[in-house]
C-alpha positions in Angstrom: 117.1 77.3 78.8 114.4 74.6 78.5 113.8 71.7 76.3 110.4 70.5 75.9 110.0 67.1 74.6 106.4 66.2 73.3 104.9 63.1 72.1 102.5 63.9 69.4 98.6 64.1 69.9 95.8 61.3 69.3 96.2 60.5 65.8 93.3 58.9 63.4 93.7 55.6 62.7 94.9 54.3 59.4 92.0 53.2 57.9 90.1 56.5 58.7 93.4 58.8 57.6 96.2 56.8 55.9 98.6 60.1 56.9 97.2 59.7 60.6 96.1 63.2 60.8 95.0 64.4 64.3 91.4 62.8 65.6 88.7 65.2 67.1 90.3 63.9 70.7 93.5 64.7 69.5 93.0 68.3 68.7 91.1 68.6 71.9 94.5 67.4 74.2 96.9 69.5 72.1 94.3 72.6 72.7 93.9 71.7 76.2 98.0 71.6 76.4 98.5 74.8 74.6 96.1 77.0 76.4 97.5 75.3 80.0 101.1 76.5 78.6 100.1 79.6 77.5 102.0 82.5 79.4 103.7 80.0 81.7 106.6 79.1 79.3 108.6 80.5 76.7 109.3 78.4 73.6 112.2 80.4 71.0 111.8 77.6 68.6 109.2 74.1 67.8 110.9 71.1 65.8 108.3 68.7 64.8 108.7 65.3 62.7 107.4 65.2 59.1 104.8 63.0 60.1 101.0 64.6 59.9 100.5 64.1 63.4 102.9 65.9 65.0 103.1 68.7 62.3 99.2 69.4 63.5 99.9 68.9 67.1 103.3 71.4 66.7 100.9 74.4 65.1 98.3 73.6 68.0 101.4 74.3 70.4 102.7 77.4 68.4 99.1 79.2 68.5 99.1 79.4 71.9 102.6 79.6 72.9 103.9 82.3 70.0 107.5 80.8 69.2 109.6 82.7 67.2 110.0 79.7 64.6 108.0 76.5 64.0 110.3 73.7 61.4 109.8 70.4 59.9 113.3 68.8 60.9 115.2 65.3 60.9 115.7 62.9 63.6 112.1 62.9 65.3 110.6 59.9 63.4 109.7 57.0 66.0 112.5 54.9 64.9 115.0 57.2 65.1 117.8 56.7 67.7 118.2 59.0 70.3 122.3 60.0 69.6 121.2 63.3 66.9 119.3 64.9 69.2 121.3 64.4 72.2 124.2 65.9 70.5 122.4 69.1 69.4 120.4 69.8 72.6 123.4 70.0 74.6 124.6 73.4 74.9 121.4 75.0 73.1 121.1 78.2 74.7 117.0 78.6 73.2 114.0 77.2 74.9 113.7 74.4 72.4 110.4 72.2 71.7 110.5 69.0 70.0 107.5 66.9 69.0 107.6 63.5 67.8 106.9 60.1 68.6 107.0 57.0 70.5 109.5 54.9 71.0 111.6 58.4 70.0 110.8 60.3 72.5 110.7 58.1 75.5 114.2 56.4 73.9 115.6 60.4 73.8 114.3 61.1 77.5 116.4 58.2 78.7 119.5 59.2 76.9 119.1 63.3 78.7 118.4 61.9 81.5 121.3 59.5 81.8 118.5 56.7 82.4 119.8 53.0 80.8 118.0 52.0 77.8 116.5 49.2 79.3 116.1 51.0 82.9 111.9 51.2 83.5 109.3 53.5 81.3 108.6 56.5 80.6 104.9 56.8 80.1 104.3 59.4 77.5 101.0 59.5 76.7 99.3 61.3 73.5 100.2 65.1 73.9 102.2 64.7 77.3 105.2 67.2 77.6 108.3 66.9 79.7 110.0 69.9 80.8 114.0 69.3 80.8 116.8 71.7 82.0 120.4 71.9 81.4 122.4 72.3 84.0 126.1 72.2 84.5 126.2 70.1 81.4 123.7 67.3 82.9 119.8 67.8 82.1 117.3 67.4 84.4 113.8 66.7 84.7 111.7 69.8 85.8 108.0 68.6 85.0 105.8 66.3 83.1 102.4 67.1 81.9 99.5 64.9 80.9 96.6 66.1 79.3 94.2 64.0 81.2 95.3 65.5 84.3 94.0 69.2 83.1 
């Protein structure tokens, strides 16, 4: 089982999309992402935030990758702590992908990864993904993807 943790795409800015829908840009990284992915992992299940932004980016992922189940859920929002997601990841026996926000994302990272809270950065750029893996309990990191790099 793999957990796939992804910061949302490039979102307008407020004054162009109080909702901060997806930009132009950001489409293009979640497509670029998606089609990448495509046939090299399987996803059972995509949780995104409420927020616009990583709704769009989430049905961007789902197109290419075919999950069996795409859901709005809690605990994604980019203040939200890191504790709600740690507790229901562990022991998930789906391929699980989770799209949200900074600091969220990079805050739940350091908690799966056992990293201290105040121990470097973890860089995730707009539309990045890290690839986690549980094993004996403990997760580790697998990859991390940047769309620039594609």
């Amino acid at each position: 089982m793999s957990i796939y943790l992804v910061r949302h795409a490039t979102a307008l800015p407020a004054e162009k999309d109080p909702q901060r829908g997806l930009s132009e840009e950001g489409l293009k990284e979640a497509g670029k992402i998606a089609e990448f992915l495509k046939g090299k992992i399987r996803v059972d299940v995509i949780y995104h935030s409420p927020k616009k932004r990583a709704h769009q980016t989430a049905l961007v992922l789902a197109e290419g990758l075919k999950p069996q189940k795409i859901t709005e859920t809690d605990g994604l929002l980019p203040d939200d702590g890191p504790e709600l997601w740690h507790t229901r990841l562990k022991g998930e026996n789906r391929s699980v992908m989770l799209v949200g926000h900074l600091p969220h994302m990079e805050k739940l990272a350091k908690a799966l990864l056992s990293v201290r809270a105040d121990g470097g950065r973890i860089n995730f750029m707009p539309a990045s993904v890290m690839c986690l893996e549980e094993v004996e309990g403990v997760f580790a990191l697998r990859w991390f993807l940047d769309p620039s790099v594609l």
